[in-house]
Every structure is written in structure tokens, then in C-alpha cells.
C-alpha positions in Angstrom: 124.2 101.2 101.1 124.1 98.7 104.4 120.3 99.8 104.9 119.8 99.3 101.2 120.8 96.6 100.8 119.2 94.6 103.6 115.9 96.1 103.1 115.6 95.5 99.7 114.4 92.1 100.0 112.4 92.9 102.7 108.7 91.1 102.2 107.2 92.2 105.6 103.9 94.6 106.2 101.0 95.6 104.1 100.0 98.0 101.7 97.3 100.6 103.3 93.6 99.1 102.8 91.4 101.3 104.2 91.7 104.0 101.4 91.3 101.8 98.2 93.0 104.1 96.0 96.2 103.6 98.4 95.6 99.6 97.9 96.8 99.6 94.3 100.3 100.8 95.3 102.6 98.1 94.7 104.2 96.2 97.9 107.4 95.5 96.3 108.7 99.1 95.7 111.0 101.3 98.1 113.1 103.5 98.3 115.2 106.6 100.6 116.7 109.4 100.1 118.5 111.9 102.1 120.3 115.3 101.4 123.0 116.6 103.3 125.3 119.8 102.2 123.7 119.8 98.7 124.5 116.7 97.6 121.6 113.8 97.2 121.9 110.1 98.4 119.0 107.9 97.2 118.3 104.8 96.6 115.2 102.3 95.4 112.4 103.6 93.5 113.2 107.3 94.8 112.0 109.2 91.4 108.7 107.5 91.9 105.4 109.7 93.0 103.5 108.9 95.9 100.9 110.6 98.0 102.2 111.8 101.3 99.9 111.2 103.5 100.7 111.9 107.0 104.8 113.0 106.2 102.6 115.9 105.4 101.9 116.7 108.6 105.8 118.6 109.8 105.2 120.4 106.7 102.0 121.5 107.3 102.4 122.5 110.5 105.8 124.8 109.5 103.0 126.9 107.2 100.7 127.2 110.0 103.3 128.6 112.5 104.3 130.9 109.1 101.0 132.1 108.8 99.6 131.9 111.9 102.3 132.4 114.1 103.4 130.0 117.3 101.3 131.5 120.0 97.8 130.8 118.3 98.9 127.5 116.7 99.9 126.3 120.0 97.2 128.0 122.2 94.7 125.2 120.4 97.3 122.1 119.7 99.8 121.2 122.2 103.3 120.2 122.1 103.5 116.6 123.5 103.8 113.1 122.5 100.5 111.5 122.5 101.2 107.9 123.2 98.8 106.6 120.9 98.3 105.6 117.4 98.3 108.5 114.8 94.6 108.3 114.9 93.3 107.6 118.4 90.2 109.8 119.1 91.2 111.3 122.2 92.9 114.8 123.8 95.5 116.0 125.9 96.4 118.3 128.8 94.1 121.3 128.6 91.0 119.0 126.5 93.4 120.2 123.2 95.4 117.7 120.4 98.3 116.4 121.9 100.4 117.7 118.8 100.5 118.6 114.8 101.2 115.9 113.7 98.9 113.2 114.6 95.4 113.3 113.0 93.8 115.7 115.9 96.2 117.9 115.6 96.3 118.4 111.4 92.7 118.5 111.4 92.3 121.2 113.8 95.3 123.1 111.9 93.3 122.4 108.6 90.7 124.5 110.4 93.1 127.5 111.2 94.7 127.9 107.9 93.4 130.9 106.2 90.3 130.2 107.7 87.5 132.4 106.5 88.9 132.5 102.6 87.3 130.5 99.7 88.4 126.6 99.7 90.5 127.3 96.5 92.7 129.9 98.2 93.2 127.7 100.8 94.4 125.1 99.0 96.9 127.0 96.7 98.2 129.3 99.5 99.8 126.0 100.9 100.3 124.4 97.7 102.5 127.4 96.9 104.4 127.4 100.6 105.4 123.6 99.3 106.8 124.0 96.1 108.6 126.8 97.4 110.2 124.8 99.6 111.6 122.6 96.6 111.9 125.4 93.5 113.5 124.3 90.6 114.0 120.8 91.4 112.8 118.0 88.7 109.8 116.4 89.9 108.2 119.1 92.1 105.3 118.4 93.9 101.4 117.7 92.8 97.9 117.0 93.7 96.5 113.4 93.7 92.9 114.2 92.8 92.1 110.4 92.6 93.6 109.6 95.8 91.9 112.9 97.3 88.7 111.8 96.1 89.2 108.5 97.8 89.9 109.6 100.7 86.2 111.9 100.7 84.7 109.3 100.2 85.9 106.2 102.4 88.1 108.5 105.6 85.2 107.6 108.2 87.4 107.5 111.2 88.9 111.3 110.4 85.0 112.4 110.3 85.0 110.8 113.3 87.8 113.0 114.4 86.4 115.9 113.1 83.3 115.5 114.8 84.5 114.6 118.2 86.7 118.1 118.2 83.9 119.6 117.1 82.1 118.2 120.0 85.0 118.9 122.1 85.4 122.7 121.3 88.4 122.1 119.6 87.2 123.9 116.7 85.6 127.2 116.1 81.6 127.0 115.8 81.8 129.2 113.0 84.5 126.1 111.9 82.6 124.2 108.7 83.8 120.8 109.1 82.6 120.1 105.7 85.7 122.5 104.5 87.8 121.4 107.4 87.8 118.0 106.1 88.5 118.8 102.4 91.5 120.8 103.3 92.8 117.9 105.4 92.6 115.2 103.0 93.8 117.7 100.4 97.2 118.2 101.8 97.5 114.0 102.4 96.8 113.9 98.9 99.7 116.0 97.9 102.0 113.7 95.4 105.5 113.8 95.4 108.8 111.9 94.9 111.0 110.2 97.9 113.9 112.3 96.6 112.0 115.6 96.6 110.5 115.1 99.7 113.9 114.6 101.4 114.5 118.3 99.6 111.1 119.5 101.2 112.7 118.3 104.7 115.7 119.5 104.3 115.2 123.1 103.2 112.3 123.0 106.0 115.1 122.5 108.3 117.3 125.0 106.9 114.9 127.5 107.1 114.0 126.9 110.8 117.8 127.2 111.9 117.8 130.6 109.8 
């Protein structure tokens, strides 16, 4: 209630530009939510949907080590805090990401995931590892198309990225970066709720203790 309270009339910061579709969110909502022993504590706009972008990196990653297990995940993405801005073009210890979840890191786990299978496959294989995740809870979770299609068209600095591991060796020269990228900005444009995210986290959590 304390953090509510005094964030609420919080005016600070900037909606996202660089993606225009991202630029017609409004600057005046907010909200949070958190679950703890099956009960739900929210507050602000929590019910509304919005694109994850980046919070769906920890997810992300939790399906690739499910699929693709922790030794091969990690073998090509490391473990350590980068020091840098989410998207810094650079590498780490052994000319490899730094970690899963900055933009290095997703994209080359974007190229791992079910590599080899048609786009669509890819795409609703981790769709479906998602809405497990949150089963039965109003809301759910959804697919942005607009914002995806935004993000095609107007994320030069992740084709940057994308390029530079290429470049790097980072990704697979059978890798195409064309599909690499499309997965990538596919699960940023996955839409949600504040409230049913907190449920994502939570039974992610759960289900790494287990």
C-alpha cells in the first residue's frame, strides 16, 4: 500500500520510442502485483494487457533449460552479470553472451529453441510452456501481432545484435537469422496482464524449487 501509494503520482520517465507501436502506451498507468501462498496482492492498472518485452526473457530461458537442458544452454550463454545496458553489442568470458537475459543472450537462445522445426512450431511450443505456467487463470496470456510487427520492422539495433553473433560464431552457420529474429521479437511480443505475469513468476519459481 506504502509503494502504492507514493508511486502513484509518480510523473517521471518516458514511454519507450524506439518501437512506435510501444509509444501509444499511455504514461500515466501502473500498476504491481505479487502472489505469495495463493493469495494475489495487486494494485494500479494490474488487469490491463501489455507486451512483455524483455520480463520475457527469465521465462524464456526456464523453457530453453526444459527443452534443451543446462549443459548446452549454458555451453553457448554464460552465467554472469554483464555490466552493461540490456543491449550493449558486446561478449563475455569465452567470446559467448554474458547471460539470458540481456538481448545477446535471448537471441542466441531464440536460435536454440527447437531449432530445425517450422517457424509455427516454434512459436506455439513456447507459447504452450507459457500458458501452462498460468492454466486457468482469467486473462491468460496472448500474442501482440501489431506490436510484433513493429518490432520487424523498426528493431535495427537487435539486427545489429544478431549479426554481430553471427559474425562472432555465437550462432550456428546453419542458424537463419532471418527466423532467429522472428522468434525473438515473437516472444517480446507476448501480451499479458501485470497480475498474470506475477502468476507466470511465481509458478516458475515453484517449479524450479520442485
Amino acid at each position: 500500500a506504502v509503494v502504492s501509494t507514493q508511486s502513484t503520482g509518480e510523473k517521471g520517465g518516458k514511454v519507450t520510442t524506439y518501437i512506435p507501436s510501444l509509444a501509444l502506451y499511455s504514461p500515466d498507468t501502473w500498476a504491481m502485483a505479487c502472489t505469495v501462498d495463493g493469495q494475489m496482492h495487486d494494485c494500479g492498472t494490474s488487469d490491463d494487457m501489455v507486451t512483455m518485452q524483455s520480463v520475457t526473457k527469465p521465462l524464456f530461458y526456464g523453457v530453453c533449460l526444459d527443452e534443451l537442458g543446462e549443459k548446452t544452454v549454458h555451453s553457448l550463454v554464460g552465467k554472469e552479470p554483464s555490466g552493461h545496458g540490456f543491449n550493449k553489442i558486446t561478449l563475455g568470458r569465452g567470446n559467448i553472451p554474458h547471460n539470458p537475459l540481456i538481448n545477446t543472450g535471448a537471441i542466441t537462445l531464440s536460435s536454440l529453441y527447437k531449432a530445425g522445426q517450422p517457424m509455427s512450431a516454434r512459436f506455439s511450443a513456447a507459447m504452450e510452456k507459457y500458458q501452462a505456467l498460468v492454466k486457468g487463470f482469467p486473462g491468460g496470456i496472448h500474442f501482440n501481432n501489431t506490436v510484433y510487427l513493429s518490432e520487424l520492422g523498426k528493431g535495427h539495433r537487435n539486427y545489429a545484435i544478431g549479426y554481430y553473433l553471427k559474425s562472432k560464431g555465437c550462432l550456428g552457420e546453419d542458424v537463419d537469422l532471418k527466423e532467429t529474429m522472428e522468434l525473438y521479437f515473437q516472444m517480446c511480443s507476448v501480451e499479458t496482464s501485470v497480475k498474470t505475469a506475477a502468476l507466470d513468476f511465481r509458478a516458475l519459481q515453484t517449479q524450479a524449487r520442485a
